[in-house]
VOGU-3710 file (C-alpha; in Angstrom, 3 decimals, decimal comma):
1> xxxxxxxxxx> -28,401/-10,635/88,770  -26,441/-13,386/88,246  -27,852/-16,956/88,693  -25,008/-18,196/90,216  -22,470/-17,624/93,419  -19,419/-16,792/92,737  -17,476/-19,692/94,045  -20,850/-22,089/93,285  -19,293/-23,728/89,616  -15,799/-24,469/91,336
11> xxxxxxxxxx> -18,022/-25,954/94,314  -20,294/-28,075/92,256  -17,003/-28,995/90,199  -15,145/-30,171/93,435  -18,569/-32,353/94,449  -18,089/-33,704/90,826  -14,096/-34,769/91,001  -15,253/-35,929/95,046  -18,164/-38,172/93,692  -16,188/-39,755/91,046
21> xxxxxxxxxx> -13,052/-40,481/92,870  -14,823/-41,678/95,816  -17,821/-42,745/95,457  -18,216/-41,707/98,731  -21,636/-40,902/99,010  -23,397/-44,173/98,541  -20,257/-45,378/101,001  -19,843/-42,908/103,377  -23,804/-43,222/104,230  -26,002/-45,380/105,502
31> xxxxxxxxxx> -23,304/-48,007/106,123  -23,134/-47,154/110,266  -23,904/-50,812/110,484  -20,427/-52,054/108,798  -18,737/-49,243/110,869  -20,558/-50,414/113,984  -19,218/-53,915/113,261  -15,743/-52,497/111,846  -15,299/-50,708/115,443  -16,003/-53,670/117,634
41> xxxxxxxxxx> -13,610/-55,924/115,780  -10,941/-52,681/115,874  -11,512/-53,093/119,894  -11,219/-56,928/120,174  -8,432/-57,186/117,556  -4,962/-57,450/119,321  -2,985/-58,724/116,486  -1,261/-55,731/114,829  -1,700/-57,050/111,166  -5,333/-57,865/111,421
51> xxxxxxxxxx> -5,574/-54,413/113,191  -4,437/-52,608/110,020  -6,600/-53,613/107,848  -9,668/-52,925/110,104  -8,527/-49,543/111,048  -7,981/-48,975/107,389  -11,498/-50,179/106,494  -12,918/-48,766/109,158  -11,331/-44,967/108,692  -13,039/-45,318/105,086
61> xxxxxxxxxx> -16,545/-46,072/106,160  -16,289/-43,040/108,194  -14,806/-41,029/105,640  -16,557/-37,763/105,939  -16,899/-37,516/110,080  -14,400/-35,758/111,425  -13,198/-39,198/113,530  -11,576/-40,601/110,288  -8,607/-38,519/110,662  -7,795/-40,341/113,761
71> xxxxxxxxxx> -8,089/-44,032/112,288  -5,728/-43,340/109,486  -3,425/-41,588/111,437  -3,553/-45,146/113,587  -3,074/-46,886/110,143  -0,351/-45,063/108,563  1,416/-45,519/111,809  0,577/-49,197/112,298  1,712/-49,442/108,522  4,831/-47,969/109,058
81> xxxxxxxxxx> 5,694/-50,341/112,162  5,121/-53,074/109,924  6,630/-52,452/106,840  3,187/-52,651/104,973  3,821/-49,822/102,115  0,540/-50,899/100,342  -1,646/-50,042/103,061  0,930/-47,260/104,066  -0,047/-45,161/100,714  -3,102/-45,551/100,467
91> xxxxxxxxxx> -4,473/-44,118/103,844  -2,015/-41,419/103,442  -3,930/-40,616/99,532  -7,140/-41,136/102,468  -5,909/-38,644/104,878  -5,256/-36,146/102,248  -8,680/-36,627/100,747  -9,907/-36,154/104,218  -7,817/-32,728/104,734  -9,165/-31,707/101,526
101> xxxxxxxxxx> -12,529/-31,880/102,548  -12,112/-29,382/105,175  -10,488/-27,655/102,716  -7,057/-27,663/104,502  -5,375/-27,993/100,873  -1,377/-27,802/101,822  -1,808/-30,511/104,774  -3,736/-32,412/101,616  -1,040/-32,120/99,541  1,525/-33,235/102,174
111> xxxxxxxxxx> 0,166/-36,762/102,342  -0,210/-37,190/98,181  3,422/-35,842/98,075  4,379/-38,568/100,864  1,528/-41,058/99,241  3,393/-40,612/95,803  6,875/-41,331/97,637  6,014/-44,423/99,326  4,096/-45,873/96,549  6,754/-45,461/93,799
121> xxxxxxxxxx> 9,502/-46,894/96,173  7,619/-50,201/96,661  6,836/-50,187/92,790  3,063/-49,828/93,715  1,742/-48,661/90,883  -2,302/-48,084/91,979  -1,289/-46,283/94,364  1,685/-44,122/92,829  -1,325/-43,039/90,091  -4,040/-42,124/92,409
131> xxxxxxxxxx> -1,682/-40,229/94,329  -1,231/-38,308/90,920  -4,496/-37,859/90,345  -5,025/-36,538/93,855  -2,555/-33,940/93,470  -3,678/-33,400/90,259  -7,201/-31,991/91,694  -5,158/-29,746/94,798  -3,638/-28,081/91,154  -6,984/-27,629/89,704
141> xxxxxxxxxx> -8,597/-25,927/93,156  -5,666/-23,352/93,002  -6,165/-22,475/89,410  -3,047/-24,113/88,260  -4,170/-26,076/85,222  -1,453/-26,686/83,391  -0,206/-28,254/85,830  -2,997/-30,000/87,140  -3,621/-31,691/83,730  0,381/-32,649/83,925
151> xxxxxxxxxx> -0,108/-34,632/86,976  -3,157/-36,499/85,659  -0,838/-37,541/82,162  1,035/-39,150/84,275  -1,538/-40,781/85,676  -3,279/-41,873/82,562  -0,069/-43,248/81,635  0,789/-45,816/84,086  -3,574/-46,963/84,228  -2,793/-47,405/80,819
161> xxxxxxxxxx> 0,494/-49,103/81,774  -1,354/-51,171/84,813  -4,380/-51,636/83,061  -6,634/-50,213/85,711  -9,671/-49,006/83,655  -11,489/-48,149/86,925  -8,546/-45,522/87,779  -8,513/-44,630/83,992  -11,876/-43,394/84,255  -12,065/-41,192/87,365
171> xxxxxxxxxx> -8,473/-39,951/85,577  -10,227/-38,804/82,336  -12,892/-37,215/84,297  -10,818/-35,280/86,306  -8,927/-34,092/83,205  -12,425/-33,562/81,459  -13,552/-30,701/84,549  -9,910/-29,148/83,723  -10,640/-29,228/80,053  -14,005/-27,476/80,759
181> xxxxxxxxxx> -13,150/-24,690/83,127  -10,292/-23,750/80,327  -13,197/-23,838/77,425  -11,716/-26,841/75,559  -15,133/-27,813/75,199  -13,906/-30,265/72,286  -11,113/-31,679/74,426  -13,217/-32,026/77,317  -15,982/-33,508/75,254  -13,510/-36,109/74,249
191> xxxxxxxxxx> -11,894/-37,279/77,390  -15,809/-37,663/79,244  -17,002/-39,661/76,524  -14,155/-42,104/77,245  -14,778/-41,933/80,768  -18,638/-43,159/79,868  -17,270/-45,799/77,990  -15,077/-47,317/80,698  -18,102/-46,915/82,876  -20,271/-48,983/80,868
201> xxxxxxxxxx> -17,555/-51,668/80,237  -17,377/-52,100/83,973  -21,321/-51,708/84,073  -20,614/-48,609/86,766  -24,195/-47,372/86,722  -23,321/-44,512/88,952  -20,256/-43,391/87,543  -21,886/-43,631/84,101  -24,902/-40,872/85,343  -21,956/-38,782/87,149
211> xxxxxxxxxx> -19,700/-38,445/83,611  -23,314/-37,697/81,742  -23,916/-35,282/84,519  -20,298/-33,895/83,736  -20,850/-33,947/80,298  -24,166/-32,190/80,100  -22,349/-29,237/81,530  -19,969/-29,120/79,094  -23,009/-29,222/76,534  -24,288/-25,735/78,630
221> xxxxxxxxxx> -21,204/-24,283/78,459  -20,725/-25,012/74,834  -24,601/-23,509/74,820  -25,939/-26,559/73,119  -28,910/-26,334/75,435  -30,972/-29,370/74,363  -27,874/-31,953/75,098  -27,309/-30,238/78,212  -31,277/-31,393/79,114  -30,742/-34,579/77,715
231> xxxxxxxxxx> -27,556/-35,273/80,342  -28,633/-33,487/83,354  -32,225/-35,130/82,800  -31,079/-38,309/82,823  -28,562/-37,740/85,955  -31,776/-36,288/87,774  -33,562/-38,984/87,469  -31,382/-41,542/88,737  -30,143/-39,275/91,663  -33,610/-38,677/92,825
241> xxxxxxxxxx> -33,885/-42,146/93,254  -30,334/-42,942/94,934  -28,430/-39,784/95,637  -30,744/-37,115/96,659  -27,972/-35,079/97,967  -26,324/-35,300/94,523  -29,900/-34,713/92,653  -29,996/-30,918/94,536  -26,927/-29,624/92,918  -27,933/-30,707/89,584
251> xxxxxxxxxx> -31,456/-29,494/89,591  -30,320/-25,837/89,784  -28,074/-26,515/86,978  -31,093/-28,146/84,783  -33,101/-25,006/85,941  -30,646/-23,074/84,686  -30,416/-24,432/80,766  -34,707/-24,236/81,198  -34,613/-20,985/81,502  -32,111/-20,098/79,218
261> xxxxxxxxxx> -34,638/-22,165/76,236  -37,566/-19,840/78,101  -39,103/-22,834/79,283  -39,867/-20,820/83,053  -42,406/-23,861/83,982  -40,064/-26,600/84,085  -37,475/-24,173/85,246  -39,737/-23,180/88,291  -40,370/-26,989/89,109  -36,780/-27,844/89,232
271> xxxxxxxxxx> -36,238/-25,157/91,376  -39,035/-25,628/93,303  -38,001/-29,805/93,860  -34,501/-28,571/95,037  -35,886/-26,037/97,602  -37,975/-29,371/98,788  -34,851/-31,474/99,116  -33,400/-28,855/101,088  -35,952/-29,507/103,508  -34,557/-33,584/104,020
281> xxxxxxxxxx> -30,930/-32,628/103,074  -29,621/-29,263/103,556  -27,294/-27,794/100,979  -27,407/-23,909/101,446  -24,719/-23,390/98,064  -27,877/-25,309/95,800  -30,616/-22,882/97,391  -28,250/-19,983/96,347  -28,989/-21,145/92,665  -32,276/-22,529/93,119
291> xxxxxxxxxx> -33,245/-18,406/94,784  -31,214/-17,299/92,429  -33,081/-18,533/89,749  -36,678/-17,938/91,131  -35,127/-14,693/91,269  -34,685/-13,993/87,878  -37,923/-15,986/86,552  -39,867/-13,673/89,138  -37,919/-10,688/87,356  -38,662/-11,671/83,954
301> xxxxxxxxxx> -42,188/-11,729/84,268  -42,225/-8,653/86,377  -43,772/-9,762/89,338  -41,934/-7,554/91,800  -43,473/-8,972/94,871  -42,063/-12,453/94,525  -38,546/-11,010/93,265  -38,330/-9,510/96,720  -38,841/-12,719/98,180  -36,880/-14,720/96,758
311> xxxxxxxxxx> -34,050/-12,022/96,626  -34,917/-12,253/100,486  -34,404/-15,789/100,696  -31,222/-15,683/98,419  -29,941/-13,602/101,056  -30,598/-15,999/103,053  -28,949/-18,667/101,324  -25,881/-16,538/100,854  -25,653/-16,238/104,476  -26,024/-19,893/105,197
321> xxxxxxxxxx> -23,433/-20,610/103,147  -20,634/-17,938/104,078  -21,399/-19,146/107,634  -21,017/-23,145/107,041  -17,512/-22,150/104,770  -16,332/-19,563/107,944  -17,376/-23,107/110,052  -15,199/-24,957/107,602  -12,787/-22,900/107,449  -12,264/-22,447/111,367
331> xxxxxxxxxx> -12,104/-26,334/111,261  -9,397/-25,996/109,083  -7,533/-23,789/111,357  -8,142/-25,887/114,150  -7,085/-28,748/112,799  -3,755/-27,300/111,099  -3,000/-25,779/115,073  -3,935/-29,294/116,232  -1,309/-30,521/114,255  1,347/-27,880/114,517
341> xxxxxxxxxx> 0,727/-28,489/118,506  1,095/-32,085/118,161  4,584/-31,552/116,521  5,569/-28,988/119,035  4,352/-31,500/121,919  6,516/-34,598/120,352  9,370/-32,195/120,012  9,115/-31,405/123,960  8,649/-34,440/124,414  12,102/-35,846/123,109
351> xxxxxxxxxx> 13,467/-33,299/125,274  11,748/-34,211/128,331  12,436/-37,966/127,748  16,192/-36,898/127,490  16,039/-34,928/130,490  13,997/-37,582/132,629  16,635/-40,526/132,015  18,670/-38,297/133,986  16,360/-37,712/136,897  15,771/-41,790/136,563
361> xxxxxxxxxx> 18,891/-41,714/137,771  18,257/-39,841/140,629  15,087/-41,099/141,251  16,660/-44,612/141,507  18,816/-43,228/144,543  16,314/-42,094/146,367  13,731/-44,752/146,120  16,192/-47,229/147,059  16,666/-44,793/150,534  12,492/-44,435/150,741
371> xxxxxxxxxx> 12,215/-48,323/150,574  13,204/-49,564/153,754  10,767/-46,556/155,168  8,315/-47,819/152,959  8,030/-51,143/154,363  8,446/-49,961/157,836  5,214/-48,262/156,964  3,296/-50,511/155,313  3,167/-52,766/158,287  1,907/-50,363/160,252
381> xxxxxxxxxx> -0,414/-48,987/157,947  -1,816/-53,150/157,280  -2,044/-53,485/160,497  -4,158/-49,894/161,015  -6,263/-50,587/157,894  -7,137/-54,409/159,034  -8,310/-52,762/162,719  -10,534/-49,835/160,814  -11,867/-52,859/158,750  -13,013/-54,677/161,731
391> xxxxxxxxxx> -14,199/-52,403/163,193  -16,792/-51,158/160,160  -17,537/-54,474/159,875  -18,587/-54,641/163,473  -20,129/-51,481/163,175  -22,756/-52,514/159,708  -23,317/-56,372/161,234  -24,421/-54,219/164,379  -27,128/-51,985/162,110  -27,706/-55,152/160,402
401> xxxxxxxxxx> -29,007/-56,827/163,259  -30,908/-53,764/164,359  -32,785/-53,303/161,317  -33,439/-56,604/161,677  -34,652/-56,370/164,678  -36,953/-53,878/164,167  -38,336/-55,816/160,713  -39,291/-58,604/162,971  -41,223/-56,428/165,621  -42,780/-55,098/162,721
411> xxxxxxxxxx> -43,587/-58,517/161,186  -44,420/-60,077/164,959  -46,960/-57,199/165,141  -48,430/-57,455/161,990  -48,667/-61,064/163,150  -50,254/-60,390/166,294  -52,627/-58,410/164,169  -53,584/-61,018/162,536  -54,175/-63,757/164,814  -56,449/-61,012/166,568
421> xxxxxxxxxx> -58,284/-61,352/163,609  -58,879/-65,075/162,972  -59,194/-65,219/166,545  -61,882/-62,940/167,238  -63,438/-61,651/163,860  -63,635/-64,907/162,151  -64,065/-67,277/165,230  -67,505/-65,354/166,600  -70,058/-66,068/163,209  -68,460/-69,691/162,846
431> xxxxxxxxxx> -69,034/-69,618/167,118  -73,073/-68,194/166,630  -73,076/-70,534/163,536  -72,124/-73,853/165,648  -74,730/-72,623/168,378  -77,598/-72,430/166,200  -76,520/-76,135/164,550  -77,057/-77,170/168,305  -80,232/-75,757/168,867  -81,350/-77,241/165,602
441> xxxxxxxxxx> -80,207/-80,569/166,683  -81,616/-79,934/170,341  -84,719/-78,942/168,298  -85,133/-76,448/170,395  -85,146/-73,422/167,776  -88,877/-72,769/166,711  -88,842/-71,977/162,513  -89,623/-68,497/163,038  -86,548/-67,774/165,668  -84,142/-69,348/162,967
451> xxxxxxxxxx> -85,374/-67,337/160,173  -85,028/-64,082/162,569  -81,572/-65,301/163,227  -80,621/-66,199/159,788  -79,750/-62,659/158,420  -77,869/-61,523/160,924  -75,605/-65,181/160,718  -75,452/-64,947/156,796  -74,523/-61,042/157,443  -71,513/-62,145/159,749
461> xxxxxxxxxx> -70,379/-64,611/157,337  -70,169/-62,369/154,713  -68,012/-60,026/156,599  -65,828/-62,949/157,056  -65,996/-64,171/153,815  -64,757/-60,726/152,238  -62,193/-60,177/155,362  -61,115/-64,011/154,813  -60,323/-63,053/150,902  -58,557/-59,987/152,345
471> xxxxxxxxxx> -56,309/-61,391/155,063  -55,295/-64,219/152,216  -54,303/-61,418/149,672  -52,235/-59,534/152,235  -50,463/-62,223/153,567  -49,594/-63,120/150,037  -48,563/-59,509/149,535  -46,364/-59,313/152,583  -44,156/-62,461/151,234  -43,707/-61,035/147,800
481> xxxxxxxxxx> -45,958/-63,993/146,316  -48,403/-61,914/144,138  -47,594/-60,202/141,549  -50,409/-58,139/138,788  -51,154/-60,044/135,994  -51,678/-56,664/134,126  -54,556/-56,881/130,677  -57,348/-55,101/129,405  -60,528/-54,824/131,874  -64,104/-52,935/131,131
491> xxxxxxxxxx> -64,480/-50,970/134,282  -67,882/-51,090/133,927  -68,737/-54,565/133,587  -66,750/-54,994/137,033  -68,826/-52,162/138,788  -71,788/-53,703/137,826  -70,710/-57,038/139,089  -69,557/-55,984/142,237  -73,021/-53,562/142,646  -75,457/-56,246/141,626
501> xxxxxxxxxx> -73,372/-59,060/144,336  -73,609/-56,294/146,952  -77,667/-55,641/146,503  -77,905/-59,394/147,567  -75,680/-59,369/150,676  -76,524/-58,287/154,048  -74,139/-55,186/153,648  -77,047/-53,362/151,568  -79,014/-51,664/153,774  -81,283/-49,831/151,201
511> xxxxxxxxxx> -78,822/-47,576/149,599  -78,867/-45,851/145,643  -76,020/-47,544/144,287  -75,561/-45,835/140,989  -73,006/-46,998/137,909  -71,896/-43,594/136,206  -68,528/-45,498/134,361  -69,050/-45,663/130,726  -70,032/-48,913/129,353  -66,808/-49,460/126,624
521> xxxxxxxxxx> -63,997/-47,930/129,066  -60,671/-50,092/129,128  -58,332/-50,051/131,802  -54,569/-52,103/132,138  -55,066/-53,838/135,485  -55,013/-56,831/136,697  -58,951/-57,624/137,012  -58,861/-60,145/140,369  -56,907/-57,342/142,394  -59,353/-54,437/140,891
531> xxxxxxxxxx> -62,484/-56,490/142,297  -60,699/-56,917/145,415  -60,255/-53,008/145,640  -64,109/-52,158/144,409  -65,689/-54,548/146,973  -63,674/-53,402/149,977  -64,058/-49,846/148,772  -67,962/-50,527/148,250  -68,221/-52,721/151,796  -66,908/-49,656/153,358
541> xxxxxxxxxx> -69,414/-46,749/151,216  -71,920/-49,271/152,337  -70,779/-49,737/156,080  -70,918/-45,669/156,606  -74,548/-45,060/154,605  -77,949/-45,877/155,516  -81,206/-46,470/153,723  -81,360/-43,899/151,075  -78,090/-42,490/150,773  -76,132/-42,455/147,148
551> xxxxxxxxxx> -73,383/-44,321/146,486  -71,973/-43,155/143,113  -68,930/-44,750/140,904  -67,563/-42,715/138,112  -64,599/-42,298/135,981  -62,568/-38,942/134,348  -59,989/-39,037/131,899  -57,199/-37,817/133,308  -54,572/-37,784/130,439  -52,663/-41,326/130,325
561> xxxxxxxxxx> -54,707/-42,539/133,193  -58,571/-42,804/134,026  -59,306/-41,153/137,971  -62,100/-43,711/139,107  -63,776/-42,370/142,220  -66,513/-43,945/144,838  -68,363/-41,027/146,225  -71,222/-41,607/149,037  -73,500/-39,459/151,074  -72,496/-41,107/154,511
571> xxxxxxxxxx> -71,615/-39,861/157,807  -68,182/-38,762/156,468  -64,310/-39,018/158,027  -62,800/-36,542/160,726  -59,694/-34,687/159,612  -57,574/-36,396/161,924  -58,296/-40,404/160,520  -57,403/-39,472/157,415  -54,305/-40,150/157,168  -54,232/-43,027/158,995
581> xxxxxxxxxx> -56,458/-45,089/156,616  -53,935/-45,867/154,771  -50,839/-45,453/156,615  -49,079/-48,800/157,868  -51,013/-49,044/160,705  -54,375/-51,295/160,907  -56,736/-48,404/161,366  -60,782/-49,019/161,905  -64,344/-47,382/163,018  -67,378/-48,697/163,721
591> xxxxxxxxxx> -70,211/-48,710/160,766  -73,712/-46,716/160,776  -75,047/-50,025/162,357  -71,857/-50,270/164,599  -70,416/-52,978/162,261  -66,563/-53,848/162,680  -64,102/-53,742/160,328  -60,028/-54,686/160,799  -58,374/-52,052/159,071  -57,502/-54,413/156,359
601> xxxxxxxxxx> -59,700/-53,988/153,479  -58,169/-49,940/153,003  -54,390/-50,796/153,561  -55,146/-53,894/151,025  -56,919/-51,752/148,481  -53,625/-49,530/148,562  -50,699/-51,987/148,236  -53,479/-53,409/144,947  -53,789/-50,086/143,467  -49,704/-49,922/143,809
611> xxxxxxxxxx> -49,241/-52,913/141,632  -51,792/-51,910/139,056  -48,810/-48,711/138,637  -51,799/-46,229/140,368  -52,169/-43,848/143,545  -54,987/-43,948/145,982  -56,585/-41,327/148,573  -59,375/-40,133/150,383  -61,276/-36,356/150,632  -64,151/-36,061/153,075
621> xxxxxxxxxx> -66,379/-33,790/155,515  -67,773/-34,947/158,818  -71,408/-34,842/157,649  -71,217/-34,581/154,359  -69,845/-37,941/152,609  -66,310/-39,043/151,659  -64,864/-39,588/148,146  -62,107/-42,233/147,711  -60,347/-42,132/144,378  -57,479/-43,964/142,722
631> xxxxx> -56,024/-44,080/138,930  -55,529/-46,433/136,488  -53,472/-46,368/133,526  -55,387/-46,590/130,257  -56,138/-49,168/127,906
//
C-alpha cells in the first residue's frame, strides 16, 4: 500500500507555496488581539482614507476566517473611490489568495488578473510581481508548468529589477516546488539554495527552516535519504517549537525517508508524535500518512493485528479528509453562487433604480394630494395620543398611590407590632426590676425573698436582652441598612459559644445540649448574623424542651453547601403553624414553662439566613420534636 494519498504531495506542496508567500500562520494566529483592536478602530474611523488602511490591515489579520472576504471587498471598493491603486492591488492579490484557499481557483485568478492590471498601470512594481507570482501558483495547481514557471520569470525579473530580495525569495521557492514536481531535481536544487541564501541575508529564521524543509524533499525525491533527514530534522525541530501545525505535515514526510533507511524506531516515533499533534491540532491529510505509514511498518514486521488497525484508522483518516475537502468544496460553491447572485442582484437592481425614478414621479403627485390629509390627521391623531397619555398617566400615578398605600399599612403594622413589643415585652422586667429597687430601698425585701426573686428577674432580662438584639437587627433589616459582611467562620467554634452562653442563662432548664458539627468545618457567612440565627434558633429548642430532653446541632455536606440542622426532643409543632413561622406575619406560642416569645426571633433568623445566600425551614411532629434546618455555602 502506498504511504501516501493521492492528492497528499500536491497538498503538502500548496501548504509549502501558502507558508512561504504568506507567512500566514504565525500571522493569521494568535493575533485576535490586533484584530480586536483593528475592528474597533474600523467602527470609530469615519474618515475614508484612514478607513482603508484599517480595513486593509484588518482583512489580513483575519486572513484565513471566512469574514476576510468581506473586509477586502470593503477595501478594494474604498480603494477604488479614492483613487488609491497601491492599496487597490494588493487586497485584490489578498482576495485571490483568500479564494484560493477555499480552493475556488478561477474567482482566484480573476483578482491576480485584475491585481496584475491595476498594478502595472500605476507603475507599481511590488505589486505587478506578486501578482505574477500568484498566478504563477493557480498554473502550478492545474498542472500547467510551463507556464507556471513563465509567470514566475517574470517575476524574478522585475525583484531583480526592484530589488525586492524578500519577493525574490518566496519567487525562487515557488519556482523550486515546480522544478521538483517536474524531476529537475538539479534545477530545483539550485533555485532553493538561493532562496536560503536570501533568507539568511534578511535573517528570516522561518523562511530559512521552510526552504530547508523544501529542500529536504527534493533530497527524498532525488533518494539521497540522509540529506533529506538532515533538512526535515532540522525543520522539525524548529516547528515543534513555533509551528506545530506546520511540524505535523513534515513528520510524516521524515517518517517516510526513516523507513525507507529501515530505521522503523524513529519512523514509528515520528509517526507516533504526529498522531499526538493531531490530538491539539487536527490535520486529517497528515494522519493519512502518519496511518499510512504505521501501516506498512506493522506490515513489514508481520504483525497482522496492528496492520488491521491502523489500516482501520487510515480509513478513518481517508474519510476525514474526503469529508473536510466535500466541506471545502461546498464552500466553494457557495461562495461562487454568492457571488454570481450578487451580480444578478446589482444587475436588477440598475433596472429597478431606472424603473423607480419613474414611479418617483408619480409618487411625488400623490404625496403632494395625501399631504394636506396628512396634516388634517395628525392633529387629530396629537390630540388623541396626548388624551390616551393622560389618561395612562392617571391610570399608573393611581396604582402608584395604591401600592403605596398598602406599603404603608404594611409598614404602620409592622410598626404597631413593634411598639407592642417595647411596650409590653420589654417594659414588664424593667417594671418588676424598678419594684424590687424600691423594696430594696424601702428595705422591706428580706435577703432570702430577693434571692427567690432574682432568677426569675435575670430570666426576664435575658429574654429582653436577646429580643432587644432582635428588634434592633430587624429594624435595621427593614431600612436596607445591613448588609452580610460575608468570610470564613468555624461552625463549630460558634455552636459551642452559643451552647456554653446558653447553659448559664435562665433559658436552660436542664436540657442535653449536644455539639455534633465537626471541629475544622468552614462556612462563608457573615459570623454576627449566624450567632444571631443559632441563639434565636437555640432560645426557641430551649423554650419547647424540658429537663432532659436533647437538643442536637449537626452539619451534612450537601454538595456546594453544608445543611446545618437543630434537632430537639420537645413538644413539637402542629401542621397548621408551620407555615406561618416564617411567613410575614409575627407568629408566636407559649414555651413548656408558658414563656412568651414575639414572633421575631424566626422571621429574623430567615431574612439572616437570606443574606448569608441560604434557605431555611422547619419539619416536625406534635409529640415528637421539631428539626429546623438551613444551608450555608461552603468555605
Amino acid at each position: 500500500m502506498p504511504l501516501n494519498h493521492p492528492n497528499k504531495t500536491a497538498s503538502l506542496a500548496a501548504w509549502i507555496i501558502l507558508s512561504c508567500f504568506l507567512g500566514i500562520y504565525h500571522t493569521a494566529f494568535g493575533q485576535s488581539n490586533k484584530a480586536q483592536e483593528l475592528y474597533q478602530q474600523y467602527l470609530q474611523t469615519k474618515d475614508l482614507r484612514q478607513k482603508l488602511t484599517i480595513v486593509s490591515d484588518l482583512a489580513w489579520e483575519v486572513h484565513l476566517s471566512d469574514s476576510s472576504r468581506k473586509y477586502y471587498e470593503e477595501a478594494i471598493e474604498l480603494a477604488k473611490l479614492l483613487e488609491n491603486p497601491e492599496l487597490h492591488a494588493q487586497n485584490l492579490n489578498r482576495l485571490g489568495i483568500a479564494y484560493r484557499n477555499i480552493e475556488l481557483q478561477e474567482e482566484s485568478l480573476k483578482m491576480y488578473e485584475e491585481a496584475l492590471k491595476v498594478a502595472k498601470s500605476s507603475g507599481n512594481h511590488k505589486e505587478e510581481a506578486f501578482a505574477l507570482n500568484n498566478i504563477a501558483q493557480i498554473h502550478y495547481y492545474q498542472e500547467s508548468y510551463e507556464d507556471a514557471m513563465a509567470y514566475y520569470e517574470e517575476a524574478k525579473d522585475i525583484f531583480l529589477k526592484i530589488n525586492n530580495l524578500d519577493g525574490l525569495g518566496y519567487t525562487y521557492t515557488g519556482m523550486s516546488v515546480v522544478q521538483t514536481k517536474i524531476k529537475n531535481y538539479q534545477e530545483a536544487l539550485a533555485l532553493i539554495n538561493q532562496a536560503i541564501e536570501i533568507r539568511e541575508k534578511l535573517a528570516d529564521v522561518r523562511q530559512i527552516f521552510i526552504s530547508k524543509m523544501n529542500r529536504g524533499r527534493i533530497y527524498q525525491q532525488m533518494g539521497d535519504l540522509e540529506l533529506a533527514e538532515r533538512d526535515l530534522s532540522q525543520f522539525m525541530e524548529y516547528s515543534l517549537e513555533n509551528d506545530k501545525r506546520g511540524a505535523i505535515y513534515v513528520l510524516g514526510e521524515l517518517g517516510n525517508v526513516y523507513f525507507k533507511k529501515k530505521n522503523l524506531r524513529k519512523a514509528e516515533e515520528v509517526a507516533a508524535k504526529a498522531i499526538e499533534i493531531n490530538e491539539e491540532i487536527p490535520a486529517s491529510e497528515a494522519m493519512i500518512t502518519a496511518y499510512g505509514l504505521l501501516y506498512q511498518i506493522a506490515n513489514f514486521k508481520g504483525d497482522t493485528d496492528a496492520a488491521k488497525q491502523y489500516l482501520d484508522k487510515l480509513d478513518e483518516a481517508r474519510q476525514t479528509f474526503t469529508e473536510e475537502k466535500t466541506k471545502l468544496y461546498l464552500s466553494g460553491i457557495m461562495v461562487r453562487k454568492q457571488r454570481e447572485e450578487i451580480a444578478s442582484l446589482n444587475r436588477e437592481k440598475e433596472l429597478m433604480e431606472a424603473n423607480q425614478r419613474f414611479k418617483s414621479y408619480v409618487l411625488y403627485a400623490l404625496l403632494l394630494m395625501a399631504f394636506s390629509f396628512f396634516l388634517a390627521f395628525s392633529v387629530y391623531y396629537r390630540s388623541f395620543k396626548r388624551e390616551k397619555a393622560s389618561s395612562k398617566m392617571l391610570k399608573t400615578k393611581q396604582e402608584e398611590i395604591e401600592a403605596q398605600t398598602a406599603e404603608l399599612d404594611k409598614l404602620n403594622q409592622e410598626k404597631d407590632k413593634i411598639f407592642s413589643i417595647l411596650a409590653h415585652d420589654l417594659k414588664a422586667p424593667m417594671d418588676s426590676l424598678w419594684a424590687m429597687v424600691n423594696l430594696l430601698n424601702e428595705q422591706n425585701l428580706t435577703k432570702e425573698e430577693f434571692e427567690a426573686y432574682l432568677p426569675i428577674l435575670s430570666q426576664s432580662i435575658g429574654n429582653n436582652s436577646i429580643l432587644l438584639e432582635n428588634v434592633l437587627v430587624w429594624s435595621r433589616s427593614q431600612m436596607n441598612g445591613i448588609h452580610a459582611e460575608i468570610s470564613s467562620c468555624n461552625l463549630y467554634a460558634l455552636v459551642e459559644s452559643n451552647i456554653n452562653f446558653f447553659k448559664t442563662s435562665q433559658f436552660y432548664k436542664g436540657q442535653n445540649l449536644q455539639n455534633f458539627i465537626p471541629k475544622n468545618l468552614e462556612v462563608e457567612a457573615d459570623r454576627n448574623m449566624l450567632d444571631i440565627v443559632f441563639r434565636n434558633l437555640l432560645t426557641n429548642a430551649l423554650k419547647f424542651t424540658d429537663n432532659g430532653d436533647m437538643i442536637s446541632i449537626s452539619a451534612e455536606d450537601s454538595g456546594r453547601f453544608y445543611t446545618i440542622s437543630i434537632a430537639d426532643q420537645g413538644t413539637g409543632i402542629p401542621e397548621a403553624n408551620l407555615e406561618k413561622l416564617f411567613g410575614n406575619q409575627f407568629f408566636s406560642t407559649r414555651g413548656t414553662h408558658r414563656e412568651k416569645g414575639s414572633g421575631l426571633g424566626l422571621l429574623l433568623s430567615k431574612e439572616l439566613i437570606q443574606k448569608n445566600k441560604g434557605d431555611i425551614w422547619v419539619e416536625s411532629q406534635m409529640g415528637y420534636g421539631s428539626t429546623f434546618s438551613f444551608t450555608l455555602p461552603k468555605s
